[in-house]
C-alpha positions in Angstrom: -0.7 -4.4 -17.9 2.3 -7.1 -18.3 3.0 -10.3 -18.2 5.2 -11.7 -15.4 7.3 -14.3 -17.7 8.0 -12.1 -21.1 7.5 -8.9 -19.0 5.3 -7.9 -22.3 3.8 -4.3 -21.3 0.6 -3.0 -22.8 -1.6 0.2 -22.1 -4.9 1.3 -23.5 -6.2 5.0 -23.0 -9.5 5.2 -21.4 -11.7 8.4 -20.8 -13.0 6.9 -17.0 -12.1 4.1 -15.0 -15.6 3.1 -14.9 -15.4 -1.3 -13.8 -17.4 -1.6 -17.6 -14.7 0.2 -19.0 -12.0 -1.4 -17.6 -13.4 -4.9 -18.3 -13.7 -4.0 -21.8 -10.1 -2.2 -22.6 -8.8 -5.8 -21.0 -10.9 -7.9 -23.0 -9.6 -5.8 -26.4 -6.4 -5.2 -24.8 -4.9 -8.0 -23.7 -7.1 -11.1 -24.7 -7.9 -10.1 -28.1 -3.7 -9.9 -28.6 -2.3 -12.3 -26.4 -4.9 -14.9 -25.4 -6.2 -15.2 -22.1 -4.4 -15.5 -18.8 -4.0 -18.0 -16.2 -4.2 -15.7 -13.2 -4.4 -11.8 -12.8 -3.1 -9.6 -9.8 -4.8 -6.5 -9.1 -4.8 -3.8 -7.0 -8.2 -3.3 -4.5 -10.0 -0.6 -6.7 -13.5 -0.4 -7.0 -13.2 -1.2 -10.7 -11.2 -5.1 -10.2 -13.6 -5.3 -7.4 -16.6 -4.8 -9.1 -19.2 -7.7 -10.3 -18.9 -6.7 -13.7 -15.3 -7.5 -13.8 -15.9 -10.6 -11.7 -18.0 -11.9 -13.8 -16.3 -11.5 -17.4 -13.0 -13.4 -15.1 -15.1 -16.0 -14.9 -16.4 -16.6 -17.7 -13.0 -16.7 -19.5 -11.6 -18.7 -16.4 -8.9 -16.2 -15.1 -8.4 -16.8 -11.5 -8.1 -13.0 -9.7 -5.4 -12.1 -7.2 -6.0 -8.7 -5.3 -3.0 -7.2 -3.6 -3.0 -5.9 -0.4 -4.5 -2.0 -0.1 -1.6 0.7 -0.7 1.1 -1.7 -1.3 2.2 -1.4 -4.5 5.5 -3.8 -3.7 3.4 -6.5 -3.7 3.0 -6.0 -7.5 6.4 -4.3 -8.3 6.5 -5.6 -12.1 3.4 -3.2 -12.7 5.6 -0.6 -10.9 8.3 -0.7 -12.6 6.6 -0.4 -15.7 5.1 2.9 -15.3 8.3 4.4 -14.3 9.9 4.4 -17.7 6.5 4.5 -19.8 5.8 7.7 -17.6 9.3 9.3 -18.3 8.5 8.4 -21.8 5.5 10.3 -21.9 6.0 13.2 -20.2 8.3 14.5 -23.3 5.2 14.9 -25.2 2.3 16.1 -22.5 0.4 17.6 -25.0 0.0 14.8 -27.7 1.0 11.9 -25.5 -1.9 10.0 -26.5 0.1 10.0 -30.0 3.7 9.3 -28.5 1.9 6.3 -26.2 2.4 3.6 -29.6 6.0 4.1 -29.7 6.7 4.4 -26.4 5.4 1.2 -25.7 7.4 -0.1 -28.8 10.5 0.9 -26.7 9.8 -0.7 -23.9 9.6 -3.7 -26.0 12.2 -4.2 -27.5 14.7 -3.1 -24.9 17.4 -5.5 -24.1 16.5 -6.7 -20.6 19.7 -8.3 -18.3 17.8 -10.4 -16.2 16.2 -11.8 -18.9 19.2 -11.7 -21.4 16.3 -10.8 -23.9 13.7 -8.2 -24.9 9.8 -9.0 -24.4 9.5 -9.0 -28.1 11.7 -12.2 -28.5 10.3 -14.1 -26.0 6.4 -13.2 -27.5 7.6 -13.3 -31.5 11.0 -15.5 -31.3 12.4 -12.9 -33.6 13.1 -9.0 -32.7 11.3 -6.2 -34.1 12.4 -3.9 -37.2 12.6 -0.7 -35.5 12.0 3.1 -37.2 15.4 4.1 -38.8 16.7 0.8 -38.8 19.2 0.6 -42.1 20.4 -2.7 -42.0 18.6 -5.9 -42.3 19.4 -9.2 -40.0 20.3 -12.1 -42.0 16.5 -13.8 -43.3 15.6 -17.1 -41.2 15.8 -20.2 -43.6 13.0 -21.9 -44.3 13.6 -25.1 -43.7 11.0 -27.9 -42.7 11.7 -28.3 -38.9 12.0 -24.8 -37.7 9.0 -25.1 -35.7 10.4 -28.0 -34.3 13.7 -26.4 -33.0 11.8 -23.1 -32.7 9.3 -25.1 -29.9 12.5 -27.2 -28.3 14.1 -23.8 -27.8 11.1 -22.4 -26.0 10.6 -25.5 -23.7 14.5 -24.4 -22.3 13.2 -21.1 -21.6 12.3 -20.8 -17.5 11.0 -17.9 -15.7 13.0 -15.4 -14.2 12.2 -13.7 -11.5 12.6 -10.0 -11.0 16.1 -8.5 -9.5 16.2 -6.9 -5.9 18.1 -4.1 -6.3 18.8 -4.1 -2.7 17.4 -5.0 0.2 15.1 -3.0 1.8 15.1 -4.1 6.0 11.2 -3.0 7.4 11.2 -3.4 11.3 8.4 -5.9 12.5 8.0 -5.8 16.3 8.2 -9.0 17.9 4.6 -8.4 20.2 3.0 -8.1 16.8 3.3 -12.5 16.0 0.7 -13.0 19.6 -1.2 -9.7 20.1 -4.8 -9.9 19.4 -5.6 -6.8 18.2 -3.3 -4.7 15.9 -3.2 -0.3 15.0 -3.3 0.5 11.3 -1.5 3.3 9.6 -3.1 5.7 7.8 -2.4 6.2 3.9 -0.1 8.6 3.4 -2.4 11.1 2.3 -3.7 11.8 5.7 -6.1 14.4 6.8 -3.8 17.5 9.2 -3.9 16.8 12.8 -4.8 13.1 12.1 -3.2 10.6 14.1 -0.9 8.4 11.8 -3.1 5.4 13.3 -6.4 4.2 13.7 -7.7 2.4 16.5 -6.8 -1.3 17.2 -8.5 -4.1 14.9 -9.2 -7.6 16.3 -6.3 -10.3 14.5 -8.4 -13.0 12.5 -5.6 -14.7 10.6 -1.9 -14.0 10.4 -0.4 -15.0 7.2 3.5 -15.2 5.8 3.7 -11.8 5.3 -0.2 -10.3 5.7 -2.4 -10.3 8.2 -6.6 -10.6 7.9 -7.9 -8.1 10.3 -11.6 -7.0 11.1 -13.1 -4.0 10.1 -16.4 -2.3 10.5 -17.4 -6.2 10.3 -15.2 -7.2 7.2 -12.6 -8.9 6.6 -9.2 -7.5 5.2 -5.9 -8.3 3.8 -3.6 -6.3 5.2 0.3 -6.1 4.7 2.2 -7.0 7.8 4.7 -3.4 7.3 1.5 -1.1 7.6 0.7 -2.8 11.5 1.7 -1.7 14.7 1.0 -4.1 18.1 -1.9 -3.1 20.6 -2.4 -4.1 23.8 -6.0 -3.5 25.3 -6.6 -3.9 29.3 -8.7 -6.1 30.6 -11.4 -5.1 33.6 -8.6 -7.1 35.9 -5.9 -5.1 34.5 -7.1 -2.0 35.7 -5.4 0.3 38.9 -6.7 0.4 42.0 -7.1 3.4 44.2 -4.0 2.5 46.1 -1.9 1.7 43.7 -2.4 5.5 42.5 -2.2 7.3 45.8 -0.6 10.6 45.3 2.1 11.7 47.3 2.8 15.9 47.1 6.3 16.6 47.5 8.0 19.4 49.3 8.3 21.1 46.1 4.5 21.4 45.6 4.4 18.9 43.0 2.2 15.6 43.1 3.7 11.9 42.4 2.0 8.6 42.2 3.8 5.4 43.4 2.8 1.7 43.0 2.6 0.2 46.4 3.6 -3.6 46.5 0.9 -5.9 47.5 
């Protein structure tokens, strides 16, 4: 979990990812620390899907934002988080459950460039005393309107959104803004001999970048990058017998021609 503005990180260790589980490690987690947040984006598992977690996101008035299914890019903060808390991690598979504290206490404190801060001064106001550290930064005064300043100074403080590191061109063919009914690719983790898509979905809604297509009877957000045009003929469109007459050359081999009418 993190926070979009501070890009605060937390992680909780959890024996299943059972949606009573889940709910719980959030509620401890993140509310119980931080308070609790405006809006949440989620992935499509079962678990964020569930009426348990429903529920406890109403009743603390969180407003839930699912993602569209195998597109982690829509939530890259998340991403990018598990990358270094991963790498930090793997030095110690054995007692990683251990090593998880201060690796998050890393990740914290680290000087970020975009933000021109760590997530720990834009939670505290103040950065944290860190293991080893030998000298001490100069004490705060105490003086009557610290607060004061200390609130002016976070009022100047705006969002900042994430960097693109470069830019990343996905080809969208131009049949795919009017067809009616659309392929969809596979996941990656495809079965052998399994066609990379499935058959063609009727179009319900076409959004900026996501589509809502039908499936088995339900509706489903779908990113655009994961679609592929399809064209379905229609009882008119279909060939007639002379438009296929075959035509054997003198070679021996057959050839179909499309008379004019």
């Amino acid at each position: 979990m993190t926070d979009r503005f501070t890009r605060w990180p937390e992680a909780a260790p959890m024996s299943d990812l059972e949606a009573e589980t889940v709910a719980k490690n959030f509620m401890n987690t993140w509310v119980s620390r931080l308070g609790t947040p405006q809006r949440s984006t989620s992935d499509r598992g079962g678990q964020f899907e569930s009426r348990h977690f429903e529920t406890l996101s109403k009743l603390l008035g969180v407003h839930l934002t699912r993602t569209a299914s195998y597109t982690p890019q829509c939530n890259g903060i998340v991403e990018h988080l598990h990358r270094p808390l991963k790498q930090a991690l793997t030095c110690h598979q054995a007692d990683w459950l251990d090593a998880l504290p201060l690796a998050l206490l890393g990740i914290r404190t680290v000087m970020r460039e975009d933000l021109n801060a760590s997530a720990a001064e834009l939670v505290y106001g103040s950065s944290f005393r860190l293991p080893g550290q030998r000298y001490e930064e100069k004490r705060i005064d105490q003086c009557p309107d610290y607060v004061a300043r200390l609130q002016r100074l976070f009022r100047t403080v705006s969002p900042t959104f994430p960097l693109h590191h470069g830019p990343q061109r996905i080809y969208i063919p131009k049949d795919l803004e009017t067809c009616r009914h659309v392929f969809l690719r596979r996941p990656p983790f495809k079965k052998t001999l399994q066609t990379p898509y499935e058959c063609p979905f009727k179009v319900l809604r076409r959004l900026p970048k996501d589509f809502i297509i039908l499936i088995k009877g339900q509706e489903r957000l779908t990113a655009m990058d994961r679609l592929k045009p399809a064209f379905i003929l229609n009882a008119s469109d279909e060939p007639t017998e002379q438009e296929h007459q075959t035509y054997r050359t003198r070679f021996g081999r057959r050839v179909k021609f499309r008379l004019p009418e």
